[in-house]
One Martini backbone bead per residue (centre of mass of N, CA, C, O) as a GRO file, in nm:
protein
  458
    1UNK     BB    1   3.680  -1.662   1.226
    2UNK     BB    2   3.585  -1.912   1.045
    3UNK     BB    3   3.711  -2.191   0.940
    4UNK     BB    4   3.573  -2.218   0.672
    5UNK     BB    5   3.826  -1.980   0.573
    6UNK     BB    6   3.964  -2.205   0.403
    7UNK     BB    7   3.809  -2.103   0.105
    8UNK     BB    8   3.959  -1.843   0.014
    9UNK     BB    9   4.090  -1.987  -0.281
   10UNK     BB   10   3.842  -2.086  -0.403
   11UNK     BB   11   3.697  -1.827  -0.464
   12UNK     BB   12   3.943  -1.670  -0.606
   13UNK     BB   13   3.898  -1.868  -0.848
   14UNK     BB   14   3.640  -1.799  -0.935
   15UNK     BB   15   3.649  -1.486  -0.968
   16UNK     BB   16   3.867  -1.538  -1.173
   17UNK     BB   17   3.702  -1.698  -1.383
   18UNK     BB   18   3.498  -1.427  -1.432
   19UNK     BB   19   3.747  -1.191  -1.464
   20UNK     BB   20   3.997  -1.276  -1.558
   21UNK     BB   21   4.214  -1.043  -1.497
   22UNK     BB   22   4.138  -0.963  -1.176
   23UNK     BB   23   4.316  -1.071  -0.970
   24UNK     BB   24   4.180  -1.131  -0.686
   25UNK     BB   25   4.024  -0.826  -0.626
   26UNK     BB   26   3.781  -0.982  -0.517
   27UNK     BB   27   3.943  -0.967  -0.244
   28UNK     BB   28   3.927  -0.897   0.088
   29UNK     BB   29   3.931  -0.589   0.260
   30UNK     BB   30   3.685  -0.340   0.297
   31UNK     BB   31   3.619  -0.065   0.285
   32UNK     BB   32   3.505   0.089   0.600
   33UNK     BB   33   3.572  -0.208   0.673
   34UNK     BB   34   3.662  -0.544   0.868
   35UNK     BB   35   3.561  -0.707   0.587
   36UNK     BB   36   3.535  -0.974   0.387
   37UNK     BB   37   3.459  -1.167   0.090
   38UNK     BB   38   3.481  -1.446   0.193
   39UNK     BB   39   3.300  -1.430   0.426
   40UNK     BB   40   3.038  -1.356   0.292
   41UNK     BB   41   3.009  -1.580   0.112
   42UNK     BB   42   3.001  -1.819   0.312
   43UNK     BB   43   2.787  -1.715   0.493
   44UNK     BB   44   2.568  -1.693   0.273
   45UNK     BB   45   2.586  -1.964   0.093
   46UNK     BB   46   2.511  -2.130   0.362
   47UNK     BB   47   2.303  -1.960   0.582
   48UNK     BB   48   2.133  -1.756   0.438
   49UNK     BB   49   1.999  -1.783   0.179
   50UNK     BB   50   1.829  -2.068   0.233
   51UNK     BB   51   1.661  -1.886   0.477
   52UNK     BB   52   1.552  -1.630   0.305
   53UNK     BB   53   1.397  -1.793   0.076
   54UNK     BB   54   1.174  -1.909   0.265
   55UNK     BB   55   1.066  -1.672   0.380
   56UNK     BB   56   1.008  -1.494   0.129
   57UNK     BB   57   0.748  -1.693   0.053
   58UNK     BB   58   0.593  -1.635   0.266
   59UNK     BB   59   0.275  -1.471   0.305
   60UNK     BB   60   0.381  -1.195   0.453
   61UNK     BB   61   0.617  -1.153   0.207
   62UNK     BB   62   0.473  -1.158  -0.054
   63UNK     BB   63   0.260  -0.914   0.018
   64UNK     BB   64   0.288  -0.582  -0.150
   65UNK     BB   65   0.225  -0.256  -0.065
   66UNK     BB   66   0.154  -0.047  -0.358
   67UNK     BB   67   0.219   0.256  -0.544
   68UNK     BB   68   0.219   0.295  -0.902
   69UNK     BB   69   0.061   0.591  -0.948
   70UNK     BB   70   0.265   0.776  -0.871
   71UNK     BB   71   0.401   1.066  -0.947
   72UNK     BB   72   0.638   1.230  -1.066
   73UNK     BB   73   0.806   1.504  -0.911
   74UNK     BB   74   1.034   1.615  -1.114
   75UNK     BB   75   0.915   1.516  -1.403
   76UNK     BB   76   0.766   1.465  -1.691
   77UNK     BB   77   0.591   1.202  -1.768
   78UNK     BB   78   0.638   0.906  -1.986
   79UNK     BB   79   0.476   0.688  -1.935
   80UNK     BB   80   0.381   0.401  -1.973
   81UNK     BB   81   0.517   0.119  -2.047
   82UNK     BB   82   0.435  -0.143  -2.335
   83UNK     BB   83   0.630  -0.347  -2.210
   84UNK     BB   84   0.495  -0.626  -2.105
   85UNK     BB   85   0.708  -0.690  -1.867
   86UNK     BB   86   0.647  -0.444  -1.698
   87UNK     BB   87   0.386  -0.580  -1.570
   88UNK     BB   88   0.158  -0.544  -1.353
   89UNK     BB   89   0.002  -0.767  -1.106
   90UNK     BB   90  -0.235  -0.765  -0.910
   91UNK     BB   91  -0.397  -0.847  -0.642
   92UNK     BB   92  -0.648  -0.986  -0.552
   93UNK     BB   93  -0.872  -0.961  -0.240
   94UNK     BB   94  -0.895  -1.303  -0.225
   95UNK     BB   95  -0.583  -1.378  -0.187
   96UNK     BB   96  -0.561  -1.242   0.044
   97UNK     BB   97  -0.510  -1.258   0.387
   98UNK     BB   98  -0.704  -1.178   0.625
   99UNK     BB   99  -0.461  -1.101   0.855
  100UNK     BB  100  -0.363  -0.836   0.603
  101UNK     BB  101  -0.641  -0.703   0.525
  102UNK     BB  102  -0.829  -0.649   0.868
  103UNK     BB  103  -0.608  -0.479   0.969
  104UNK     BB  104  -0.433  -0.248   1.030
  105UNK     BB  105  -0.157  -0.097   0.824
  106UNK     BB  106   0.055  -0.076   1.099
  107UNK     BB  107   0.011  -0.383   1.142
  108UNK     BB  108   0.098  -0.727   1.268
  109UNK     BB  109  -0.021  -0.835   1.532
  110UNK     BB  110  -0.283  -1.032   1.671
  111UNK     BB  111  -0.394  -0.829   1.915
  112UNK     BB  112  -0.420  -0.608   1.666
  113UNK     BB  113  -0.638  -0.744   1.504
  114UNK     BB  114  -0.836  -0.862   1.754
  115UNK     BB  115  -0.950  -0.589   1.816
  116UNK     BB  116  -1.227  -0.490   1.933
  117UNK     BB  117  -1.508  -0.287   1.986
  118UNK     BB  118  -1.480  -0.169   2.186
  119UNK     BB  119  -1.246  -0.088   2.213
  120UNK     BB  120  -1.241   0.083   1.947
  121UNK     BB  121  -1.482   0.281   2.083
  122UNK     BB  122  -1.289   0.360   2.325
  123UNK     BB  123  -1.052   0.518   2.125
  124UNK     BB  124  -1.231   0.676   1.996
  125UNK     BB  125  -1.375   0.830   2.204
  126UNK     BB  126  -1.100   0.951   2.344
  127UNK     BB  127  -1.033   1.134   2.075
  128UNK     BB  128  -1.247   1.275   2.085
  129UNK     BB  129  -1.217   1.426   2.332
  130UNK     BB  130  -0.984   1.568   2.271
  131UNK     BB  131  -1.012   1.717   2.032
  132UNK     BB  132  -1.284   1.900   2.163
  133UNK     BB  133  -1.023   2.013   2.292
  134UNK     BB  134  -0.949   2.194   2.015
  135UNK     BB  135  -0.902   2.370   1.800
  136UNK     BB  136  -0.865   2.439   1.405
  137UNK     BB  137  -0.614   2.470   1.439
  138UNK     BB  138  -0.473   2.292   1.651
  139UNK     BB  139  -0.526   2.026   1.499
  140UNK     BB  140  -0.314   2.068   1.285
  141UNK     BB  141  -0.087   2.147   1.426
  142UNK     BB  142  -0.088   1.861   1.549
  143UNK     BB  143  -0.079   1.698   1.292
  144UNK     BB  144   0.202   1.834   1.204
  145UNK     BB  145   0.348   1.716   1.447
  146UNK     BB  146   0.318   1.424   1.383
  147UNK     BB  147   0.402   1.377   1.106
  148UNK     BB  148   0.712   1.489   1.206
  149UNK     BB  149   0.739   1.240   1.434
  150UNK     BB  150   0.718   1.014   1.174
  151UNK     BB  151   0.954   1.121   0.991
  152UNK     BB  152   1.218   1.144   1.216
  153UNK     BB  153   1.292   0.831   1.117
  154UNK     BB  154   1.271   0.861   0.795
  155UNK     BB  155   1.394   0.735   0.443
  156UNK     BB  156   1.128   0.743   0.339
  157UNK     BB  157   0.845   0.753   0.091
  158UNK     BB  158   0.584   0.670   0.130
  159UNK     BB  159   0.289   0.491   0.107
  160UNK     BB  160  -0.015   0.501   0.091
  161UNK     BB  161  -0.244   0.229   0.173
  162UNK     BB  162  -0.512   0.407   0.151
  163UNK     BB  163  -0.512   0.405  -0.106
  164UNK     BB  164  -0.665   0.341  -0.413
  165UNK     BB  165  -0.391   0.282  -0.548
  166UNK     BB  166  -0.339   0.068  -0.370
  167UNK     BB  167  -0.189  -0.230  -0.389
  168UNK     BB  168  -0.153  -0.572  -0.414
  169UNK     BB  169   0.093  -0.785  -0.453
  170UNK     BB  170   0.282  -1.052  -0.594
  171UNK     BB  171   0.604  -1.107  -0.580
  172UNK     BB  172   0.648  -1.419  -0.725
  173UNK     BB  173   0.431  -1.323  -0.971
  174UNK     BB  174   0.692  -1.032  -1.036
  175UNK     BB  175   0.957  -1.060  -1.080
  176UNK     BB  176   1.242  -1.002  -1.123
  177UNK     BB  177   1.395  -0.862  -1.414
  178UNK     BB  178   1.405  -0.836  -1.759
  179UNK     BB  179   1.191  -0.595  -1.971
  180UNK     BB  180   1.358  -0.376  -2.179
  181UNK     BB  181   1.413  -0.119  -2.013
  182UNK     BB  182   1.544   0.175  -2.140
  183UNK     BB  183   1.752   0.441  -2.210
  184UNK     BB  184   1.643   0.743  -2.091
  185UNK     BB  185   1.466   0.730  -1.892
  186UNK     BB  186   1.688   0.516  -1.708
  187UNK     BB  187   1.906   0.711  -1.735
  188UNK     BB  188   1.798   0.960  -1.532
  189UNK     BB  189   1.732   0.800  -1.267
  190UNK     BB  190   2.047   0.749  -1.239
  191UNK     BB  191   2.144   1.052  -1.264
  192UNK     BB  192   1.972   1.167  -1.019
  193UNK     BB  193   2.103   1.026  -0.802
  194UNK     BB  194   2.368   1.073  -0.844
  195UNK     BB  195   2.399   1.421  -0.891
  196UNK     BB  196   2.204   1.516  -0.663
  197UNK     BB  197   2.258   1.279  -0.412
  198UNK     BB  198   2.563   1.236  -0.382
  199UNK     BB  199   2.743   1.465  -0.275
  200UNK     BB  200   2.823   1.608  -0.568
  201UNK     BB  201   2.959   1.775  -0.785
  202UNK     BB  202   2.958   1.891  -1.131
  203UNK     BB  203   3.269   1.859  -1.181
  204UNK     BB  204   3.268   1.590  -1.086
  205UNK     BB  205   3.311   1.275  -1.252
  206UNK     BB  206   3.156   0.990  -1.325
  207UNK     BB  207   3.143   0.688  -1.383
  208UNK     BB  208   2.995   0.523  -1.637
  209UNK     BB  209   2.798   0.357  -1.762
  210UNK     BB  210   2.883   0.036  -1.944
  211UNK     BB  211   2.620   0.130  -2.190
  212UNK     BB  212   2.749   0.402  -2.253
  213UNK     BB  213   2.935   0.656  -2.360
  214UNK     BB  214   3.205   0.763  -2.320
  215UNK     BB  215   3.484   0.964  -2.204
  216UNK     BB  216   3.738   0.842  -2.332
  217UNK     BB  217   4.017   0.890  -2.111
  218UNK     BB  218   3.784   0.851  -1.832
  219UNK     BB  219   3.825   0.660  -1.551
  220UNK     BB  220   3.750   0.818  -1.262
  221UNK     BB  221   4.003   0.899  -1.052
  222UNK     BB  222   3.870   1.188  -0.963
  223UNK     BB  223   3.705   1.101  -0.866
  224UNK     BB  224   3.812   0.870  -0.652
  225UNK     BB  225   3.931   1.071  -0.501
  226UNK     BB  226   3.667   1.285  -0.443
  227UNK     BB  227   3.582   1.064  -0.197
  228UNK     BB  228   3.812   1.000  -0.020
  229UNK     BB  229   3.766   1.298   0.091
  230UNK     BB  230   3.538   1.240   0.223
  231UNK     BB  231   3.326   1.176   0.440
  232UNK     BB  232   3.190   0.834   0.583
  233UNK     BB  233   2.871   0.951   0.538
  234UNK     BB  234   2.946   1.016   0.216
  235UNK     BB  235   3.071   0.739   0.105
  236UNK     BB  236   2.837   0.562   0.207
  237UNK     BB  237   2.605   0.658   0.061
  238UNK     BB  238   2.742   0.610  -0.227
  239UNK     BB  239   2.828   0.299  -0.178
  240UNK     BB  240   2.477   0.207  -0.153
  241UNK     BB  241   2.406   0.295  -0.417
  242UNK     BB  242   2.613   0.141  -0.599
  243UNK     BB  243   2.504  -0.163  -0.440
  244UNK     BB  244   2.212  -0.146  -0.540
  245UNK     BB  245   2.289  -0.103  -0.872
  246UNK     BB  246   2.444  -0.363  -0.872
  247UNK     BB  247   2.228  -0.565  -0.787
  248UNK     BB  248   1.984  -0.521  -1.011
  249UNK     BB  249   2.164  -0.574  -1.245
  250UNK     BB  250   2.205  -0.890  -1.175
  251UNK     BB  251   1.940  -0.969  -1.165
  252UNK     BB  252   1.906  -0.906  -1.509
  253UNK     BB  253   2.103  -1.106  -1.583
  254UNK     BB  254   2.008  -1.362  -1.444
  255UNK     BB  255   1.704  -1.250  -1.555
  256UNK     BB  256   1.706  -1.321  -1.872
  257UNK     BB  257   1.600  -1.281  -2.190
  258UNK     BB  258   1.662  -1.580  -2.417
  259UNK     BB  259   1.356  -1.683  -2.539
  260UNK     BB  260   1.056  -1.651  -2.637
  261UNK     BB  261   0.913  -1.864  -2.802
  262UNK     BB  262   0.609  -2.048  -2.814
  263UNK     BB  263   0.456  -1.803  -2.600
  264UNK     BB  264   0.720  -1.932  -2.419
  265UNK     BB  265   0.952  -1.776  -2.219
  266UNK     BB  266   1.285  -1.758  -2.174
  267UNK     BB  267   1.497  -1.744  -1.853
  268UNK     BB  268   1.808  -1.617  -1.758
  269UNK     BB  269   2.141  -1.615  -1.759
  270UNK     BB  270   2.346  -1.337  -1.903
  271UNK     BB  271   2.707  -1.353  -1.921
  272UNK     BB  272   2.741  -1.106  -2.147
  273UNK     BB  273   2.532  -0.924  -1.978
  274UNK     BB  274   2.780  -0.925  -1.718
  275UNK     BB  275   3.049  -0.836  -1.839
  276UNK     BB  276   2.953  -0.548  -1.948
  277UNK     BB  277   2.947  -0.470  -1.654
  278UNK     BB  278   3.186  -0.610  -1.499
  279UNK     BB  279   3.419  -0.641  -1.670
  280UNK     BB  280   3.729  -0.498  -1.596
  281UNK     BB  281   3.812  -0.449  -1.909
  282UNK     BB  282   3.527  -0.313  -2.000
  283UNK     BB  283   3.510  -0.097  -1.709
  284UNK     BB  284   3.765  -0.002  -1.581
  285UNK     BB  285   3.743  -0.173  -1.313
  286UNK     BB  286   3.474  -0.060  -1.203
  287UNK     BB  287   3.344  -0.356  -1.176
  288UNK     BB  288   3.493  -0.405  -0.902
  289UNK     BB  289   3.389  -0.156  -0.714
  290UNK     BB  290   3.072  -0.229  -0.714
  291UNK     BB  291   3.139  -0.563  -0.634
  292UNK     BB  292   3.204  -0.417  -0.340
  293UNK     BB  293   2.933  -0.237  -0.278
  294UNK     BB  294   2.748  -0.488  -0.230
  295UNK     BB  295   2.902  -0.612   0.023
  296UNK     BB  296   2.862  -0.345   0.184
  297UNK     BB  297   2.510  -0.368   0.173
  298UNK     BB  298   2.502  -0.583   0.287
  299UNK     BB  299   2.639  -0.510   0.598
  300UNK     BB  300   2.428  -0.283   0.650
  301UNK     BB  301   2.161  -0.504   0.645
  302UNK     BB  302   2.258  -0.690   0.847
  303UNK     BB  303   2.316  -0.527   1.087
  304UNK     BB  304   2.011  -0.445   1.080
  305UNK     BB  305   1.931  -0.730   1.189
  306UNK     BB  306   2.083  -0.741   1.451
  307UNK     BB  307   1.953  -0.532   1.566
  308UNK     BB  308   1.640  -0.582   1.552
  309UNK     BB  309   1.575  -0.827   1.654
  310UNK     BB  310   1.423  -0.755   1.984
  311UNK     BB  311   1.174  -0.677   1.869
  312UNK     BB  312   1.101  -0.981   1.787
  313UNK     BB  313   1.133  -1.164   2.031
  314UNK     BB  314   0.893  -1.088   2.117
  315UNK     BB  315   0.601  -1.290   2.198
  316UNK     BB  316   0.371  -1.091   2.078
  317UNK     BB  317   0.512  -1.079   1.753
  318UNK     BB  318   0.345  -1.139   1.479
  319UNK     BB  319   0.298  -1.302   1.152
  320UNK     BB  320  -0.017  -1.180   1.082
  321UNK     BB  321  -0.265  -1.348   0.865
  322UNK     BB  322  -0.426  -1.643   1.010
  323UNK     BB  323  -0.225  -1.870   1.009
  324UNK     BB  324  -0.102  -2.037   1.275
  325UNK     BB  325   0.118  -2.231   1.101
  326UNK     BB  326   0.192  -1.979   0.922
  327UNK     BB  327   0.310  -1.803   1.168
  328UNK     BB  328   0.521  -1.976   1.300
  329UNK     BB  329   0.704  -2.043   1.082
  330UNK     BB  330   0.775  -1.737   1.010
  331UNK     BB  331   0.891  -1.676   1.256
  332UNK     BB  332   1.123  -1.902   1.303
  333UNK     BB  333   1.303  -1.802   1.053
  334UNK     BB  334   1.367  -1.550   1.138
  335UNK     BB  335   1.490  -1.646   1.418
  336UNK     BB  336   1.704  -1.752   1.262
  337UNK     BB  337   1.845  -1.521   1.113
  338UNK     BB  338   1.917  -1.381   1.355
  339UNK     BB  339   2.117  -1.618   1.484
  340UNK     BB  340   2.317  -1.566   1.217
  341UNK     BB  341   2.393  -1.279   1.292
  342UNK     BB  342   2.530  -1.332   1.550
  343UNK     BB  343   2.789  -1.515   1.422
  344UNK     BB  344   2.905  -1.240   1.255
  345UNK     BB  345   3.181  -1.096   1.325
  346UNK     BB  346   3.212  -0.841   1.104
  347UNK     BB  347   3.036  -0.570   1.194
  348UNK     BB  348   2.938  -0.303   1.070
  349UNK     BB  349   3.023   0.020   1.253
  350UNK     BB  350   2.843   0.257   1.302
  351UNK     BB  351   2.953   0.425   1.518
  352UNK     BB  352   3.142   0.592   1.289
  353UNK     BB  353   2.903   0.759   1.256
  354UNK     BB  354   2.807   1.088   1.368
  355UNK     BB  355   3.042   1.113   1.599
  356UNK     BB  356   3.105   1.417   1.644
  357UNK     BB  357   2.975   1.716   1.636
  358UNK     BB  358   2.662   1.704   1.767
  359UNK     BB  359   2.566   1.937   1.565
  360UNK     BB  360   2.704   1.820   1.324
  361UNK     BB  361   2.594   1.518   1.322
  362UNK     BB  362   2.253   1.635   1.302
  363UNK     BB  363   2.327   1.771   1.018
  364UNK     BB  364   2.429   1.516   0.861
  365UNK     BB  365   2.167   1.328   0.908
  366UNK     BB  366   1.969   1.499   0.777
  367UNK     BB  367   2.119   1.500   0.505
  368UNK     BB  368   2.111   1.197   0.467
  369UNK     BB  369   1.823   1.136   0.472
  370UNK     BB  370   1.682   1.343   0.250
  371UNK     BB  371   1.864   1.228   0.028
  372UNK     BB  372   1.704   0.923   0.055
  373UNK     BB  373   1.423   1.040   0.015
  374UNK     BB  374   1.465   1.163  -0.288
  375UNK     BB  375   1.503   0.852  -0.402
  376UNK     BB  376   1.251   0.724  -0.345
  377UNK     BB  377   1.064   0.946  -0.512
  378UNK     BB  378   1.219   0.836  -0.794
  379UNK     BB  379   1.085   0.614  -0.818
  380UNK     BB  380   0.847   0.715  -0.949
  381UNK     BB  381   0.964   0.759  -1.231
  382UNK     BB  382   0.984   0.520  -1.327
  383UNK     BB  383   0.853   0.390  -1.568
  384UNK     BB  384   0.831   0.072  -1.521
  385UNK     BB  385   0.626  -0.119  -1.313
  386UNK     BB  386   0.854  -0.335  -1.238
  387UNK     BB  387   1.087  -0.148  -1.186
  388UNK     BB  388   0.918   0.005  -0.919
  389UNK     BB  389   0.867  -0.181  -0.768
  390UNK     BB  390   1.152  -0.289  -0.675
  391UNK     BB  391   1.271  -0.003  -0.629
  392UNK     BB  392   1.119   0.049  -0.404
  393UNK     BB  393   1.154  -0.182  -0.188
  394UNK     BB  394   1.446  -0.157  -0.188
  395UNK     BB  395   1.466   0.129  -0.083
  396UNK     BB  396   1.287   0.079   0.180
  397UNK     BB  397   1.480  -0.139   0.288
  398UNK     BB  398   1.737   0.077   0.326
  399UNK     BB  399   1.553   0.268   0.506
  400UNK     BB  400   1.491   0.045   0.722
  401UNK     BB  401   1.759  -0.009   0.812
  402UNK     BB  402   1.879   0.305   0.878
  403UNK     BB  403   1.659   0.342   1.103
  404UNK     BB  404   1.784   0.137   1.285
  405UNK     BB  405   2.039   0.197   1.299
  406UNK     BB  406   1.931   0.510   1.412
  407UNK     BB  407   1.779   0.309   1.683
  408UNK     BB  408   1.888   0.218   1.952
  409UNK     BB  409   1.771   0.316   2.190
  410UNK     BB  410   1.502   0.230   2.146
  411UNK     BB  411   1.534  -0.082   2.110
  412UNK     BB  412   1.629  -0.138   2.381
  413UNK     BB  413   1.399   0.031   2.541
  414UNK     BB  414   1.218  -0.204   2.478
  415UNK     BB  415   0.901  -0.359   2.583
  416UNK     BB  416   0.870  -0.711   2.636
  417UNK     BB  417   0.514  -0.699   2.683
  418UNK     BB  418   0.482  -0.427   2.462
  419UNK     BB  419   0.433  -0.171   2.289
  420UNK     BB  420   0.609   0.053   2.102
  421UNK     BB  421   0.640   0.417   2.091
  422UNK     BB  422   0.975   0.446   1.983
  423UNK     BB  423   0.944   0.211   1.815
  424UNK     BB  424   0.858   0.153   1.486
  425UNK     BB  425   0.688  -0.107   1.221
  426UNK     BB  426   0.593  -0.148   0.961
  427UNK     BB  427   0.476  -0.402   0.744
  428UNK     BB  428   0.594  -0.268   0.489
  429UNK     BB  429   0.895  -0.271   0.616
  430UNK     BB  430   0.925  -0.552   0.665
  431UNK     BB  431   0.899  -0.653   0.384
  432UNK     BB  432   1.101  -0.473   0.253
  433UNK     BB  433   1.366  -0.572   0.422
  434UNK     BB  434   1.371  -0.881   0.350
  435UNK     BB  435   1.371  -0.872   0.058
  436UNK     BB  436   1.621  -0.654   0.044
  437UNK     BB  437   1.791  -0.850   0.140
  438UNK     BB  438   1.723  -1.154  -0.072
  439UNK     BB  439   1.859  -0.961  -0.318
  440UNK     BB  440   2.151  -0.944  -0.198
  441UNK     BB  441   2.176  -1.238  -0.129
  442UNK     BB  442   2.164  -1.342  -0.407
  443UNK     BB  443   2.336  -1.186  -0.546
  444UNK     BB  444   2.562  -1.325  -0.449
  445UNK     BB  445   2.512  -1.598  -0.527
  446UNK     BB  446   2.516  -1.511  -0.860
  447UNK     BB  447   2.810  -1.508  -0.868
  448UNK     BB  448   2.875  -1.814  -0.843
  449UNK     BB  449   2.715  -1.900  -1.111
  450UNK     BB  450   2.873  -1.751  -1.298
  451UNK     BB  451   3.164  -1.859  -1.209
  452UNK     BB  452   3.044  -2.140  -1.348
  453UNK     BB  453   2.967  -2.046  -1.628
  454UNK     BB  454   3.260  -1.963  -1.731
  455UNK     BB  455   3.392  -2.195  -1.732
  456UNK     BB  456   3.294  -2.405  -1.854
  457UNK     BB  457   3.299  -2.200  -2.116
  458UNK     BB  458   3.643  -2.228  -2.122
   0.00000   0.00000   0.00000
């Protein structure tokens, strides 16, 4: 444990004066694994935060290729929200950096960038060769096996980035914030990610959003019982989409509209409607387990960075821009935030997950996967542009953690000085990976900020 983790006295007054009576319940050691609150606390707001905040400005993590316009696949579309903020700007054509819109788009490194026409007609060559000697049977069978083994550690349905509708965002540009985007529409999506995708039957009545009309004197509490009683990897899942959620939530607190102004909108934290989600009071302490489910989506998406260093430090993969002194500045801050996850004592233990029988444990994990892949494509219903946009990243981030933790072998595996067949990383998933840990980081840094304006204010 760090030594300066006997800041844990100050932590927990912080939080307490967050939360009126919370009496220190956010802090101690997280249900299933093996870390404080305090230690995280400690170690994202003076190590990680201010590395990962640089990060995600360079250009290589600011320009994230997104298709808002797929439909909704599950209900018919509310059709686009007409509130103003929730629009999103495509970046120009213009603006986008060389080195990012002229490789290949699964590809990341300067070597496949700067790939010869000759290579490619010679790999050109090379599959025309292989494909002339297959049938139209057997060709489409091949592309259905390659499809079908390219999605096989995927926890989401990707946007194809070759579509014409696939535009190139800059997220600086986008911030995420409150909308006003709510009411029906908004509380489908995230009724329809509870209910249909966390295993829950619908017998068991989970805690509701406490900006809905309660169900009388129903605290939850058969809810978390029957949570208590799943496996460890059906409790996780739930864990990480209420942690994901509740994530979202203080984004929209610390960033919302305070005041039109003349022309120009004033955005900033807004205290009430932060209590009104989380203060135990008025949440039935639900707001306390929320924020515990957060600092656990954090150690989630922290090990996973922590698993994947070894892909990044070979030296031959660049985040390549087109501009060697930004594309070096970014490789750098990548392997500091590496080295700092290498530093934290505390991570959790993917390996305690999938453990059981070979059969069962492959059954539940493929269970786990398509359950999540669900999710990702619910984000296509969100009306609101700008929280799609945002909702559609983070999932993939949470997606592209989870490929990493269930791929340790490929990892280890991976060769030196070459790319590698076993283990790939598109483009897509890197940026959306660094950015959804960035404002996880956030999120935990907001919650300090909180704490220090309840203060004042009382």
């Amino acid at each position: 444990m760090p030594a300066n983790i006997c800041s844990t006295w100050i932590t927990c007054f912080l939080h307490l004066a967050v939360f009126g009576l919370l009496h220190c319940q956010l802090t101690g050691v997280l249900d299933d694994c093996f870390c404080d609150i305090e230690s995280i606390d400690v170690f994202n707001n003076f190590k990680i935060y201010p590395l990962i905040r640089q990060l995600i400005e360079r250009d290589f993590f600011r320009y994230y290729k997104v298709n808002l316009k797929r439909p909704c696949p599950f209900w018919p579309d509310d059709g686009q929200c007409a509130i103003k903020d929730c629009h999103v700007e495509p970046c120009p054509e213009s603006k986008i950096p060389v080195g990012i819109k002229s490789g290949n788009y699964n590809k990341y490194s300067k070597a496949v960038n700067t790939m010869t026409e000759m290579e490619a007609c010679e790999q050109a060559h090379e599959l025309g060769a292989i494909n002339s000697t297959l049938s139209n049977q057997s060709k489409e069978a091949f592309e259905d096996w390659a499809r079908h083994d390219d999605a096989q550690d995927n926890f989401c349905e990707l946007d194809d980035e070759t579509s014409p509708d696939a535009d190139y965002v800059d997220l600086l540009l986008n911030p995420e914030r409150y909308t006003g985007y709510k009411g029906p529409s908004a509380w489908r999506v995230w009724n329809s990610i509870y209910e249909e995708n966390c295993f829950k039957p619908r017998s068991v009545y989970r805690p509701l959003n406490p900006l809905t009309p309660s169900r009388g004197d129903d605290d939850g509490e058969g809810f978390y019982n029957w949570l208590e009683g799943l496996c460890l990897e059906k409790r996780v899942f739930y864990r990480l989409i209420s942690g994901l959620h509740t994530s979202i939530n203080i984004h929209l607190c610390a960033q919302h509209l305070l005041d039109e102004g003349w022309g120009k909108a004033l955005w900033g934290p807004n205290v009430q409607e932060f209590r009104r989600r989380f203060d135990p009071a008025e949440t039935k302490e639900e707001g306390t387990r929320r924020l515990k489910n957060l600092y656990f989506l954090f150690l989630i998406e922290l090990r996973a960075l922590f698993k994947v260093a070894p892909y990044f430090e070979r030296t031959f993969i660049n985040l390549y821009t087109g501009n060697t002194q930004e594309d070096s500045i970014t490789k750098d801050l990548l392997l500091q935030i590496f080295n700092e996850t290498k530093g934290f004592p505390m991570h959790f233990d993917e390996k305690s997950m999938f453990a059981g029988h070979k059969l069962e444990a492959k059954r539940l994990k493929e269970e786990f996967r398509l359950h999540f892949k669900n999710i990702s494509r619910i984000m296509d219903c969100v009306g609101c542009s700008k929280c799609r946009l945002w909702g559609k990243l983070q999932t993939q981030g949470l997606g592209t953690a989870l490929k990493i933790l269930f791929s340790e072998m490929e990892i280890k595996n991976l060769p030196e000085h070459s790319p590698s067949k076993g283990f790939q990383l598109t483009r897509q998933e890197i940026v959306a990976l660094l950015n959804a840990f960035g404002r996880l980081s956030t999120s935990i840094k907001e919650l300090h900020n909180f704490s220090t304006l309840i203060k004042e204010h009382r």
